[in-house]
BAMI-18205 format. One record per residue (C-alpha): residue in one letter; z, x, y. Coordinates in steps of 0.5 Angstrom, whole numbers, plus 2048, in hexadecimal, padded with zeros to 3 digits. Layout:
# BAMI-18205
AZXY ...
//
This chain:
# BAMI-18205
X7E97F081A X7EC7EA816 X7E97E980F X7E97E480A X7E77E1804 X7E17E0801 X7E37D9800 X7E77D8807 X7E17DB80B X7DB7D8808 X7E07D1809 X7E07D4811 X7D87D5810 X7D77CE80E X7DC7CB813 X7D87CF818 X7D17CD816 X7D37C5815 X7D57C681D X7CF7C881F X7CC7C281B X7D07BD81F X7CE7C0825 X7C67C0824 X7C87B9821 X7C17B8827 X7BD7BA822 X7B97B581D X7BB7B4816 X7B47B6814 X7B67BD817 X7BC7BD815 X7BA7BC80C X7B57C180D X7BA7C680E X7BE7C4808 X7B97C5804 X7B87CC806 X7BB7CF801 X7BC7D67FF X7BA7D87F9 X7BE7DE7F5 X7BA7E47F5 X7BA7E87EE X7B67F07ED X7B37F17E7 X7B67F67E4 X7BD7F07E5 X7B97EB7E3 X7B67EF7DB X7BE7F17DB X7BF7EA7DC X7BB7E77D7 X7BE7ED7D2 X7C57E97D2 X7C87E67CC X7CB7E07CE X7D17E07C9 X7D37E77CA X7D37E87D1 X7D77EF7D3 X7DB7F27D8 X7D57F77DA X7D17F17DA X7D47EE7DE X7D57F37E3 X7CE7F77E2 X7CA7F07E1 X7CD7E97E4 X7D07EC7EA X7CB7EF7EC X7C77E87EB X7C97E07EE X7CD7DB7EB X7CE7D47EA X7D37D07EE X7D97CE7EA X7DC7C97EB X7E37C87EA X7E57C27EA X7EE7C17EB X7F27BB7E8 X7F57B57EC X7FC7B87EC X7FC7BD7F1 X8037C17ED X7FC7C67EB X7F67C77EC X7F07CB7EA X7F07D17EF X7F37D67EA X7EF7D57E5 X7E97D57EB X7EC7DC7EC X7ED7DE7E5 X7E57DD7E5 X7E47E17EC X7E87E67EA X7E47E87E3 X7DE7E97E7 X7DB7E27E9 X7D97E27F0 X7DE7DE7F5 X7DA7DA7F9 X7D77D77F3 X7DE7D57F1 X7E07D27F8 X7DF7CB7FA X7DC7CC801 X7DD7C6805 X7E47C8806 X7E57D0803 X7EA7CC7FC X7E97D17F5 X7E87CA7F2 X7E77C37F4 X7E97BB7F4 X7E87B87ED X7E97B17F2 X7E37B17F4 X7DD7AD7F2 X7D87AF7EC X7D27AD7F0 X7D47B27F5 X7D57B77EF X7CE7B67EC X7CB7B77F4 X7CF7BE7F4 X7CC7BF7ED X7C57BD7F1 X7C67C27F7 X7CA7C87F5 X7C47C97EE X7BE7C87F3 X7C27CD7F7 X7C47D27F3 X7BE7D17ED X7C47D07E9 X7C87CA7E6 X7CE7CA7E8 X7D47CB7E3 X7D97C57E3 X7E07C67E0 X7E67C17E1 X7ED7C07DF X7F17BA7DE X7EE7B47E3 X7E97BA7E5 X7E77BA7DD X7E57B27DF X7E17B47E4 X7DD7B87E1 X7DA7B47DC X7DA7AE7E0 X7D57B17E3 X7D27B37DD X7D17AD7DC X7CF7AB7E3 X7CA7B07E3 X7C77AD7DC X7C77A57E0 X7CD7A37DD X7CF7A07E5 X7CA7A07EA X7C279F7E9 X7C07A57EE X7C57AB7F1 X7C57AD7F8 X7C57B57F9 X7CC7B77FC X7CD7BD801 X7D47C17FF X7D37C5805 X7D47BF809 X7D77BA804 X7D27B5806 X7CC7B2802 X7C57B3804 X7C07AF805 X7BC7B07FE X7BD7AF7F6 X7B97B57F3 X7B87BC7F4 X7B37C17F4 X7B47C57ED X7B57CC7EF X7B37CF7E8 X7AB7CA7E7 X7AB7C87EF X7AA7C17ED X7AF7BB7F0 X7B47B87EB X7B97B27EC X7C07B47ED X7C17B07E5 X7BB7B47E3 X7C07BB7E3 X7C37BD7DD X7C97C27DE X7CA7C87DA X7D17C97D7 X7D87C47D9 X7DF7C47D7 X7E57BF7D7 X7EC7C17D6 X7F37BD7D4 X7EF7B57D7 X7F17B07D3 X7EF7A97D2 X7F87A77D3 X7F77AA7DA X7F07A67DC X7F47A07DA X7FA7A17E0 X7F57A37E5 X7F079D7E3 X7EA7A17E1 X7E979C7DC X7E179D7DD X7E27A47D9 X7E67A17D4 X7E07A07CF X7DC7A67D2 X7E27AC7D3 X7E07AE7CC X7D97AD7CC X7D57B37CE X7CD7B17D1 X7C77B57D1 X7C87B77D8 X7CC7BE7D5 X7CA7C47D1 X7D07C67CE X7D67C37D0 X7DE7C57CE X7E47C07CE X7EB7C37CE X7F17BF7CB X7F77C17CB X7FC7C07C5 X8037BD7C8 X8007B97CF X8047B47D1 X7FF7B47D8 X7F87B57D5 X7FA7B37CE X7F77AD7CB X7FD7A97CA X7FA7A37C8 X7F47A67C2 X7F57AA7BD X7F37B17BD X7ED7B17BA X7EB7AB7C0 X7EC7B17C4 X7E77B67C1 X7E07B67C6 X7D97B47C4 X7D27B47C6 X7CE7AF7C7 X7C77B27C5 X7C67B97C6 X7CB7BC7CA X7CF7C17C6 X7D67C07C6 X7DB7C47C4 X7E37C27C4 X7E97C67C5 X7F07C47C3 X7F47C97C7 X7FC7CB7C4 X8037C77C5 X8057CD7CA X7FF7CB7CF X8027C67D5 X7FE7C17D8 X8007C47E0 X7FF7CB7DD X7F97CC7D9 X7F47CE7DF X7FA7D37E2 X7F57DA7DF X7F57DE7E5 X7F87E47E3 X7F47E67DE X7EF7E97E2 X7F47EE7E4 X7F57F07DE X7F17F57D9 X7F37F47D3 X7F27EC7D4 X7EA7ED7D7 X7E87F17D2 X7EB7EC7CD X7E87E77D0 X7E17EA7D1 X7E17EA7CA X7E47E47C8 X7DE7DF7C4 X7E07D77C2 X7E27D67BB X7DF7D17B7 X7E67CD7B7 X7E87C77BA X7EF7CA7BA X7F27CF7BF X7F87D17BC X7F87D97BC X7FC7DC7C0 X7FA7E07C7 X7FA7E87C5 X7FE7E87CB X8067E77CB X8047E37D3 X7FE7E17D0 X7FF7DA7D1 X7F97D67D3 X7F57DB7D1 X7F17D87CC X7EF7D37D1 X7ED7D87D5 X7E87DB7D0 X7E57D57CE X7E37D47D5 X7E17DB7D8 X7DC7DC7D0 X7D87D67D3 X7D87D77DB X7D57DE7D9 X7D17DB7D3 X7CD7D67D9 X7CE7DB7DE X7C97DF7DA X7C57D87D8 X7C47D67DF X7C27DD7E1 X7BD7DD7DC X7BA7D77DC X7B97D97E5 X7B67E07E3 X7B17DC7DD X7AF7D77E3 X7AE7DC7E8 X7AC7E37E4 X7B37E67E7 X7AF7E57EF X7B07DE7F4 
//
C-alpha cells in the first residue's frame, strides 16, 4: 500500500470531498451552509487540559512539548511565500513540522503546499483567519516573508476596517467565499463579524517599503509599518544589508514597526550575513540535536539588534529560526489555554 504525506493525503482528502460537492450541486444552498457550519471542535481530557493550563508560555520545553502540545490541538499556521518564487517557506514550514508541530496544521489544504501564495487578496486572508478559528478554537498564527510579510499586515489592517466595511467568511478547503460575514465564536459561542476578530501572534520578514514601490503596493506604503490593534504581539524581521526587502529609499530608523494602539510590537534587526532568498531556508535544524535543544531553550533579548553569532559553525539563519519557533510555542500554549479556560478542558 502507497502511503503519503500527511499534507499530500489530506490535499487528496479535500480534492475527493470537493468532487463529492460538485456532484451533490442537487442540493440546496441552505443544506449545503448547514453542513459547513458543523465544525468539530477539538477534544481535550482533563488531566491534558490541568497540564495545559500549568504551562509558562515563555519557557516551553522539548518534554512539553512532547508530553503536552502534542498530545493536544494546534492553531493553523499560515506561512505566507514571497512574490519571487526563487524560495519559498516550505523549509521553514518543515523546520516547524519537525520540532514537533503537527503536519496538518502546517500544510495548505487546498492543494497539499507546505506554504501559501502571498498573491492573493486580504479579504480572503481575513476570511481564512475567520473559518479556520471557528474551526479549530483557535486563532490561526500568520508569518509571511518579504511580499508575504505585506500580505500579512495588509490584512491586519483589513481585519481593523482599513479596506472593506463588512468581510465575507472564506473556505481554504475550497478556496471560495461563503455566503456569510460573521462566525460563531467557539470559545463564547456567541456570533462575531469577520472585522470583529483579532489575531493572536503575526510576523513579517525582509518586506520593504522600495519593493511595494516596484510592484505598485502604493495603498501599504503609509501603513506596512503601522501595526493596527487586530494583533496581539506582532514581530517585524529586517534584515541588515537587503537590496530586495530593504528600504532604499527611508532611512533606517523608517524602517522600525510601530503599533497604533495596543498591539505589541517588537522589531528584530537581523545581521549582514542573513540573505533576502535565504532567510526561511531552516529546515535542518530539526534533525539536529544539539541545535533543538538550543533552540528550545532559546528566549528573546531585549535588543533590537541581533548580532551574535549562531552557536553553530552551520548555524546560519539560526536566530531567525528561534525567534520564530519562541513565539510559535508561546501562542501554541496561549491558544491552548485560552480553549481549555472556555470549555473546562471538555467540548
Amino acid at each position: 500500500m502507497v502511503m503519503f504525506p500527511v499534507c499530500i493525503r489530506t490535499f487528496l482528502s479535500m480534492a475527493l470531498t470537493s468532487a463529492v460537492i460538485v456532484l451533490a450541486g442537487c442540493a440546496s444552498s441552505s443544506v449545503i451552509q448547514k453542513k459547513t457550519d458543523i465544525r468539530a471542535r477539538p477534544s481535550i481530557d482533563s488531566l491534558l487540559a490541568e497540564k495545559i493550563s500549568g504551562l509558562d508560555d515563555r519557557q516551553i520545553t522539548e518534554s512539553d512539548i512532547r508530553d503536552i502540545l502534542s498530545r493536544a490541538p494546534a492553531p493553523r499556521i499560515i506561512n505566507l511565500n514571497g512574490s519571487i518564487p526563487l524560495v519559498t517557506m516550505d523549509s521553514f514550514s518543515k523546520f516547524l513540522i519537525g520540532m514537533g508541530y503537527p503536519e496538518e496544521q502546517v500544510c495548505n489544504p487546498l492543494n497539499g503546499d507546505f506554504s501559501y501564495s502571498s498573491f492573493m487578496s486580504s479579504e480572503k486572508l481575513a476570511g481564512y483567519i475567520a473559518w479556520y478559528y471557528e474551526k479549530d478554537g483557535m486563532m490561526p498564527l500568520l508569518i509571511g516573508h518579504s511580499q508575504g510579510g505585506m500580505l500579512v499586515i495588509r490584512t491586519l489592517h483589513e481585519l481593523s476596517g482599513a479596506f472593506h466595511e463588512r468581510l465575507r467568511v472564506w473556505n481554504p478547503l475550497t478556496g471560495e467565499p461563503e455566503d456569510r460575514y460573521s462566525i460563531i465564536d467557539p470559545l463564547t459561542g456567541r456570533e462575531r463579524e469577520v472585522r470583529d476578530l483579532k489575531v493572536g501572534y503575526a510576523s513579517a520578514v525582509a518586506t520593504g517599503k522600495t519593493m511595494r514601490l516596484i510592484l505598485g503596493q502604493w495603498d501599504m506604503l503609509r501603513r506596512l509599518r503601522e501595526i493596527p490593534d487586530s494583533v496581539e504581539e506582532f514581530v517585524g524581521f529586517r534584515l541588515t544589508a537587503d537590496l530586495i526587502g530593504g528600504d532604499m529609499l527611508s532611512p533606517d530608523k523608517a524602517g522600525r514597526y510601530h503599533p497604533l494602539g495596543s498591539a505589541i510590537v517588537r522589531n528584530v534587526k537581523l545581521p549582514a550575513r542573513y540573505g533576502h532568498l535565504t532567510v526561511p531556508l531552516v529546515q535542518d535544524f530539526a534533525a539536529d540535536n544539539a541545535a533543538r535543544e538550543w533552540l528550545n531553550r532559546y528566549l528573546p533579548g531585549t535588543e533590537e539588534l541581533l548580532s551574535q553569532d549562531e552557536p553553530f559553525e552551520d548555524g546560519r539563519n539560526m536566530l531567525f529560526a528561534a525567534e520564530q519557533w519562541f513565539y510559535i510555542k508561546k501562542y501554541w500554549s496561549k491558544e491552548l489555554q485560552r480553549l481549555v479556560r472556555s470549555s473546562g478542558g471538555k467540548n
